[in-house]
N, C-alpha and C positions, 0 to 999 in steps of 0.2 A: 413519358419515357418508362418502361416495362422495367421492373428491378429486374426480372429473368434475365434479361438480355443486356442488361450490367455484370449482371453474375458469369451468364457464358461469356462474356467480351473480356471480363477478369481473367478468366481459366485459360483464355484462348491466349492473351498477353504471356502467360508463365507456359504455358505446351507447346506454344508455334505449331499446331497441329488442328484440323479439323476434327481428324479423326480421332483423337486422344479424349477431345472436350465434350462431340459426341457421346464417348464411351463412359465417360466420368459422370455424366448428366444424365446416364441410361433414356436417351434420346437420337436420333437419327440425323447424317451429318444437316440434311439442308435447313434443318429446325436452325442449326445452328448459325450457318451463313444466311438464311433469312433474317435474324436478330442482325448479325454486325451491319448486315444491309438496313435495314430500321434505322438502327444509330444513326447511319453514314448520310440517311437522308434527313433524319430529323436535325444533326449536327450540321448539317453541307459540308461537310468534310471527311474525306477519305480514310479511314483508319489503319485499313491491313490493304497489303498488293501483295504478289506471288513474285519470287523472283524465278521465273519458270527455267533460267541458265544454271543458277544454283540449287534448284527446287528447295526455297526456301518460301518461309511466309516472314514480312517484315511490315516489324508496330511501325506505323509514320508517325511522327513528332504531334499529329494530331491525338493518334491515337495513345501515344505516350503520355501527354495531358490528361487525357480522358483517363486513361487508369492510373493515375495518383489521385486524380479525385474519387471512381469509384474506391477506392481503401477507405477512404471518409464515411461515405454515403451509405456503404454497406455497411460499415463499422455502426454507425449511428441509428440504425435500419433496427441493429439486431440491438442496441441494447434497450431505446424506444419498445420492442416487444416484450423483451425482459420484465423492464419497467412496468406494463401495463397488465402483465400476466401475474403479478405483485400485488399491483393495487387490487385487481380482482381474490386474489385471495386474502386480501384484507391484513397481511402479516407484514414485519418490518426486518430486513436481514442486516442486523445491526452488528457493525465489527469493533471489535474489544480484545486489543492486544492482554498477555497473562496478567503483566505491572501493572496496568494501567483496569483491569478488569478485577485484580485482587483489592487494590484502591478505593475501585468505586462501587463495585456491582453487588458487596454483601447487605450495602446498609440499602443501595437503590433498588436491591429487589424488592426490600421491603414495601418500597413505596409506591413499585407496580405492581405487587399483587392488592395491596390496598384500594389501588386506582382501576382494576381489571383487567389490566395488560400484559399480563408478563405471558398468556398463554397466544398474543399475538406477535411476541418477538421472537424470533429465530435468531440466536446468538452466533458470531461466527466468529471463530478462535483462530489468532495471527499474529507474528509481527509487526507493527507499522506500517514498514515498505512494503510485506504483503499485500496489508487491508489497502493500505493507497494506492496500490495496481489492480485490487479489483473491484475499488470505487471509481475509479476513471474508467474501464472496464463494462460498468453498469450492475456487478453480479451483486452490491451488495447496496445499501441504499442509503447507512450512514454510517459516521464510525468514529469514538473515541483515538486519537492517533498522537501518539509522542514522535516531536521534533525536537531539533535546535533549533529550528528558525522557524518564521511564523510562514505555513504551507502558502504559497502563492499559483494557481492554478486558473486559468480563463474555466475550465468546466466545472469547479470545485468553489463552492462556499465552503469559508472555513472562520474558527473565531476560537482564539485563545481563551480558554477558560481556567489553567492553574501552573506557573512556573515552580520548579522545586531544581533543589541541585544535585548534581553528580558527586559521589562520595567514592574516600575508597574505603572499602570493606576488608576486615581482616577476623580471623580469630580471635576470642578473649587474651588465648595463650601465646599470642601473635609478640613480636617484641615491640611491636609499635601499638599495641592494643590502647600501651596509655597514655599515647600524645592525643592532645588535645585541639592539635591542628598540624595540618604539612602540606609543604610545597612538593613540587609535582618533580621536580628535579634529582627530590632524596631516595625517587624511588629507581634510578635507573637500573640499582641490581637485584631489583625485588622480581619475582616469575608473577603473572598477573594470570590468570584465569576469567576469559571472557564471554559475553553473552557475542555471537555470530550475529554476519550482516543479513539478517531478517528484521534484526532491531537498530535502533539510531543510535544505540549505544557506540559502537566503534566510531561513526565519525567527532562524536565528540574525543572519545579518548585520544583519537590520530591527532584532531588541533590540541589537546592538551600537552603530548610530546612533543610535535613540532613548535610550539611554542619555551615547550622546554631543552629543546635543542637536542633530542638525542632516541635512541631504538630502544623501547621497550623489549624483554623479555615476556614474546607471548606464547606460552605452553600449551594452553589448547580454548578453544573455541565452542562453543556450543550453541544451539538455542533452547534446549530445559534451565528453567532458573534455579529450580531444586538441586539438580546434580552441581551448577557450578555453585553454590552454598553451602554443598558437603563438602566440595572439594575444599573451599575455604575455612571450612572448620577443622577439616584433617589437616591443614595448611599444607596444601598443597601447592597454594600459589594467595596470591591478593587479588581480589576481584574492585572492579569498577565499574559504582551501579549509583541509579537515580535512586534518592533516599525514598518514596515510593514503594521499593522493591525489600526492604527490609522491615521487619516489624519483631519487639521485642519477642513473642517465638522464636523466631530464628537463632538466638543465642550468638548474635555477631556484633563485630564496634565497626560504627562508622564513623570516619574521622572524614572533618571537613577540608577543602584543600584551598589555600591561601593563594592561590595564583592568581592574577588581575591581569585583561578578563578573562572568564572564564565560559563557557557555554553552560546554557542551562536547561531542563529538560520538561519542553512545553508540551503541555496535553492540550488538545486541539479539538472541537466537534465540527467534524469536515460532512459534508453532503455534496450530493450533484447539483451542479446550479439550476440545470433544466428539469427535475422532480416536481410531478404536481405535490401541492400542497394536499397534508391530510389531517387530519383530528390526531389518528393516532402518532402521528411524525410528530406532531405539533406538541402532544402531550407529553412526548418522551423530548420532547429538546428544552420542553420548560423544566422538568422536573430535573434533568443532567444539568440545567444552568441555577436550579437553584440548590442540590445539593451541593454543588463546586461551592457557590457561594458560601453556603456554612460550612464548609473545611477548608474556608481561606481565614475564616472568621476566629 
């Protein structure tokens, strides 16, 4: 079976036209109806008919099957070359959300430039949800990722390597700066300043209210983590963030939250299931598993 002639059989599903898919193919129409005819006999079954009363062209049930599986096929086509135009270049497009890349990546670069590596990784900068859409994608090849729940995926290996919790972050000059702990309930009329859905952050927060029975006050949304850390020091609002994301720089308190349960905020080293195996993949998932290990330690 010709990928070509998946690809024009695709185009021709979404145009109902001969002559559109022709033209989009910069190719001549019977190139085209020769391919659906290929199909039609390697499948034995009829794809398209002409309704020549309504001059229309119509996908048969046959050929409606056929193109839900070409999305697949072509899908999996293109990230397989991806994948293999990577390994030839011998580099590794590794995704590293901000939190989770401030974390980890100062003390571990150290220990791939030690090891000769760092000048074969191409680092790529994202929210979670991002890097997760363009590791199932194929564009990227592995990726540090924060969840609430441990990532469950048929085309994704994934393995928790450090749980930490959600805090809420206030100014020193804050009036709650010197509690020592608080439920999630006393903040109903507090303005909360948040990191945007690029990060996992908000689905935690939403089970944190819903569990507290009531609407936050949310002011504004972002995905820079600097801006919303000024804002919180100009107290502009209270932010709520994975302790991760704050380091005594920052000049901010974070206070723990007493609510039972609570979500917590998993880092993850997720890959594609189907990735050949390589030296240098290999050397970066040991060294990401054993630096976790000593910062659990």
């Amino acid at each position: 079976m010709n990928f070509k002639d998946l690809e024009y059989f695709q185009r021709l599903v979404r145009e109902k036209s001969f002559t559109k898919v022709a033209n989009a193919f910069h190719v001549s129409q019977p190139t085209i109806t020769y391919a659906v005819k290929r199909l039609e006999d390697e499948l034995g079954a009829e794809l398209v008919y002409r309704d020549q009363s309504h001059k229309q062209l119509i996908i048969t049930q046959a050929g409606i099957v056929l193109s839900r599986h070409i999305s697949n096929i072509l899908k999996e086509v293109t990230i397989a070359v991806t994948e293999i135009d990577r390994l030839k270049e011998d580099t590794l497009d590794f995704g590293l959300p901000p939190i989770i890349g401030n974390f980890y990546f100062p003390k571990l670069s150290s220990y791939l430039f030690k090891n000769d590596l760092m000048s074969h990784i191409h680092l790529v900068d994202g929210g979670s949800r991002d890097l997760y859409g363009l590791l199932r994608r194929g564009k990227i090849d592995l990726a540090l990722l924060g969840s609430t729940q441990p990532i469950r995926d048929d085309d994704l290996t994934s393995e928790i390597l450090i749980e930490k919790r959600f805090m809420i972050v206030v100014s020193p000059n804050h009036p709650l700066a010197k509690r020592k702990e608080i439920s999630f309930s006393e903040l109903k009329d507090e303005p909360f300043v948040l990191l945007n859905e690029h990060y996992v952050h908000p689905t935690a927060f939403k089970k944190m209210a819903q569990q507290a029975h009531f609407e936050p006050q949310i002011i504004y949304q972002n995905s820079n983590l600097n801006i919303l850390k000024g804002m919180i020091r100009e107290q502009i609002g209270i932010g709520f963030l994975t302790e991760l994301a704050i380091s005594p720089e920052d000049n901010l308190v974070m206070i723990p939250i007493t609510d039972q349960p609570q979500p917590t905020f998993m880092i993850s080293l997720v890959q594609r299931e189907q990735v050949l195996d390589s030296t240098l993949r290999g050397q970066l998932i040991e060294l990401i598993r054993g630096f976790s290990q000593q910062k659990e330690q």
